[in-house]
Every structure is written in structure tokens, then in C-alpha cells.
C-alpha positions in Angstrom: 115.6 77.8 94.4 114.4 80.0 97.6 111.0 81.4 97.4 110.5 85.1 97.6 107.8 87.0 99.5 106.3 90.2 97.2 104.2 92.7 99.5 101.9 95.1 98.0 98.4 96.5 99.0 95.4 96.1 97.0 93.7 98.4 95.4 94.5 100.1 91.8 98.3 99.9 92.4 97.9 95.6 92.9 95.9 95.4 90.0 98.2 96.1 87.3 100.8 95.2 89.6 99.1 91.7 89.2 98.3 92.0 85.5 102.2 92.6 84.9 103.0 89.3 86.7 100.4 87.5 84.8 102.7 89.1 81.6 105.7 87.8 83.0 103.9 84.5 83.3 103.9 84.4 87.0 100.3 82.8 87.4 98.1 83.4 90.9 94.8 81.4 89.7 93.7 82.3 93.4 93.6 85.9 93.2 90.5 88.6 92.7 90.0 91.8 93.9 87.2 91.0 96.4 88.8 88.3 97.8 89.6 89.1 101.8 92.9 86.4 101.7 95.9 88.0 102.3 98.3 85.2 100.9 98.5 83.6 97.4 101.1 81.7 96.0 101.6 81.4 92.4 101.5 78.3 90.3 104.9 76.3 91.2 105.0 78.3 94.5 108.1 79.6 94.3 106.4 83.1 94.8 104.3 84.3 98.2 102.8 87.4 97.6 101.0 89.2 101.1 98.7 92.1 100.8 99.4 94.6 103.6 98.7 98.0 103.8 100.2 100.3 101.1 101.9 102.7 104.5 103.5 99.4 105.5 105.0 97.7 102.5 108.5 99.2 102.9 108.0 98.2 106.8 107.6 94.7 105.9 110.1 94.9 103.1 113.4 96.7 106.0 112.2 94.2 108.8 112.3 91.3 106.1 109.4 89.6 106.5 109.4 90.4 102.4 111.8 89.7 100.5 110.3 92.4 98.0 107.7 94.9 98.0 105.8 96.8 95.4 104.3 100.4 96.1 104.0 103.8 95.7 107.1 106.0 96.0 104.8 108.3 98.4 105.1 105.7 101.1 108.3 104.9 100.5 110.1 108.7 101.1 107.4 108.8 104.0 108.6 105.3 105.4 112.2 106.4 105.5 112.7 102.7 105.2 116.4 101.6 104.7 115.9 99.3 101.3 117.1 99.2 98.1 114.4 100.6 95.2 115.3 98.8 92.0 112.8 99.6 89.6 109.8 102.1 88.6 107.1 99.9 86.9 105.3 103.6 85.8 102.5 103.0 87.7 99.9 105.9 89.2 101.8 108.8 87.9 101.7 111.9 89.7 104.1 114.0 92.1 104.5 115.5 95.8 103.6 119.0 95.9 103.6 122.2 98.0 100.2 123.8 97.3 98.4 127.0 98.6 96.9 129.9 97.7 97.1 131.2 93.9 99.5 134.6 95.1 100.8 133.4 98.5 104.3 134.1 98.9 106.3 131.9 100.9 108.4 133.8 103.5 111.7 132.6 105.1 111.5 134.7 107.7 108.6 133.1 109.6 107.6 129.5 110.7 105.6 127.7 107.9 102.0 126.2 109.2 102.1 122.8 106.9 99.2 120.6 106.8 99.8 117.1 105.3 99.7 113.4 105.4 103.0 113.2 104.7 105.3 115.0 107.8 108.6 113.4 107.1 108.2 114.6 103.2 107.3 117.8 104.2 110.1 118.6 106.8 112.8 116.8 104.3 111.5 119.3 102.2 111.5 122.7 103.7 114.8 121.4 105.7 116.9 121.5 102.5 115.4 124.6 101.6 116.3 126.0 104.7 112.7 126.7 106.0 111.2 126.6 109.5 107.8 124.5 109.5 105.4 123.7 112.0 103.7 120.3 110.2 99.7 119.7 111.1 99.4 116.1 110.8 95.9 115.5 108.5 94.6 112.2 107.3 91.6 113.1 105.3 91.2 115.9 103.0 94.1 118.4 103.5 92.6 121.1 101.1 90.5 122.1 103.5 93.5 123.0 106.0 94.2 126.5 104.1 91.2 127.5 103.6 90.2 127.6 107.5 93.5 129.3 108.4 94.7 125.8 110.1 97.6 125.8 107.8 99.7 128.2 105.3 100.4 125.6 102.8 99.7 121.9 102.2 102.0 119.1 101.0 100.0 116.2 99.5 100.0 113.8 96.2 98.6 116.1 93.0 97.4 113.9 90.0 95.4 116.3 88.0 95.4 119.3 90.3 91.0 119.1 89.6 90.7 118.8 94.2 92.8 122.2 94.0 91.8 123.8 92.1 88.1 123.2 93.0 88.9 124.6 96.2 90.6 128.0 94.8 94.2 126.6 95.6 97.0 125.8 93.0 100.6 124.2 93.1 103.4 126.5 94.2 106.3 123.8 93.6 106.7 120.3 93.2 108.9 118.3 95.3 109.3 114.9 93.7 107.8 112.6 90.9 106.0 109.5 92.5 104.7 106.1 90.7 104.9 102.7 92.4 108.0 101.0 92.3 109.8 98.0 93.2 111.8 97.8 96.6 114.2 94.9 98.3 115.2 94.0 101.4 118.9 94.7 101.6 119.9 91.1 103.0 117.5 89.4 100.5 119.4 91.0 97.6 122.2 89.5 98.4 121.2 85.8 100.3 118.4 85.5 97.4 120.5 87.3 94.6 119.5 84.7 92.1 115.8 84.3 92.5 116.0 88.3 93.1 117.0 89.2 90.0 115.6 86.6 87.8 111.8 88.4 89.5 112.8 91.6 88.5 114.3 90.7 84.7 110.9 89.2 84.2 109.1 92.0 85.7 111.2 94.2 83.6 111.0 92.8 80.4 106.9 92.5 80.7 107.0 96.2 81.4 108.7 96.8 77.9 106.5 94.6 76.0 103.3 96.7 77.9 102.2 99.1 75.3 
């Protein structure tokens, strides 16, 4: 049997990531959250897992140097990666959003002003749509962007909506539903079918018996 290399990132997302394996009784006795390794193997060996960061799982995951990664669906419509996404293991809940002002009214007549982490969501978005954008490419706290006039609207990750509405801006549409999720290289799933789907049955099935 091949071995298969997982990616993920640490953080919140690896930790129950983890936990689930340890439910499908895939064992790493070496791991802890303050460890600084960025390899463990599990008991038998048969699994490699890496920790990379979270923007650069599904990078890892096309180019193949994993076989399979786990992360958030944010990075992964970001990524644009070519690579399969097989399962949702419900993880981090929360959704893609346009948010702005309480009564501002998108117009289709005019260039948008978009600030956002997120530039490929954001122009997938307003391209279906059929909307001009101008995107302003932020990497800390996009909230701010509006409120300074640097941007109309904002596209970012809303959990509770608590940052927005702090800041006297609300959601004016979602775009899509995000939670981490399991992705595959495209040649692994079929040179490593085996191995590939026994992972994911037992990934699966330890999600079900998670209350």
C-alpha cells in the first residue's frame, strides 16, 4: 500500500482536523499544537501529513507534492486550484460575503471600489453578475476600507457578523457557504485510488459518529 501525503495548516482548522483522525483511528503520537515540526507520520506510516500554510494547501495539493489536502473552502475558490474536493468535514462554518453600508445601493452603472483579501472571489463574483469592479487588495482588517472612502464595499469571510456590525456596516449578499473541506490531487485519485478512498471512508464515517 502507497503512503499518502495530507496537507493542512495549523491552527483551529488542524485541530479538529487532527481530533477526527485520531476518531478514525489514524494515530500521530508526535503531534501538539506548539510543536514547530512540519512533518508527522502516523503510527504504521502509511500516512505523511505536512503543515503548510492554509493559502497554499490546494497549491501543494494541484502541484502534487500532496496527495490530499484539508482546508478551508475560502482558500480553495481563492486558489483556483484544479483538484477534486471530495468532502466537507463541517468545519469553521461561515460564508463569503459582500458587505457595506446598512442603505448603500449597489449601482450597475458605475465601476465598484472592492476592498478584500480575496480578489479572484470578488471578481468571480461581480463577473457573473455582470458588474464592473476595481478590487483593492487588503490583508489585514478590511472593515476599515469603507469607512475611509478606500472602497464602496468589502468582500471577506462573515462568522457572526459582531466585526461589522461594530463598525456600522452590515451584509448586503452572501456569495457562498465556506467550511474546510477535503481536496485531491487529480492524478493521486486515480494512481492511489485504493489508499485514497479507504482515507476518506474512514474520515467519513468518524464524521457521522461525531455528535
Amino acid at each position: 500500500m502507497e503512503k499518502l501525503t495530507i496537507a493542512l495548516s495549523k491552527g483551529r482548522p488542524a485541530k479538529h482536523t487532527i481530533e477526527t483522525l485520531e476518531a478514525a483511528d489514524m494515530q500521530f503520537i508526535d503531534f501538539h499544537e506548539k510543536s514547530r515540526k512540519l512533518v508527522f507520520y502516523n503510527v504504521d506510516e502509511s500516512i505523511k501529513l505536512i503543515f503548510v500554510k492554509a493559502v497554499d494547501v490546494p497549491t501543494y495539493v494541484e502541484r502534487g507534492a500532496a496527495d490530499i489536502g484539508i482546508v478551508g473552502k475560502d482558500n480553495i475558490l481563492e486558489s483556483r486550484a484544479e483538484v477534486y474536493e471530495l468532502l466537507d468535514l463541517g468545519i469553521g462554518k461561515c460564508k463569503f460575503s459582500v458587505a457595506g453600508f446598512p442603505n448603500y445601493s449597489i449601482d450597475a452603472n458605475r465601476p465598484l471600489t472592492v476592498a478584500t483579501k480575496y480578489p479572484n472571489v470578488a471578481e468571480k463574483h461581480f463577473s457573473r453578475k455582470g458588474q464592473e469592479i476595481e478590487t483593492v487588495k487588503l490583508n489585514g482588517s478590511v472593515e476599515l476600507a469603507p469607512l475611509i472612502g478606500l472602497a464602496d464595499v468589502i468582500v471577506d469571510i462573515v462568522e457572526t457578523g459582531n466585526t461589522l456590525k461594530e463598525n456600522g456596516l452590515t451584509v448586503l449578499e452572501d456569495i457562498d457557504d465556506i467550511s474546510t473541506r477535503l481536496i485531491v490531487n487529480k492524478a493521486s485519485f486515480a494512481t492511489k485510488a485504493t489508499e485514497v478512498r479507504s482515507f476518506i471512508d474512514q474520515l467519513n464515517n468518524a464524521l457521522e459518529r461525531t455528535p
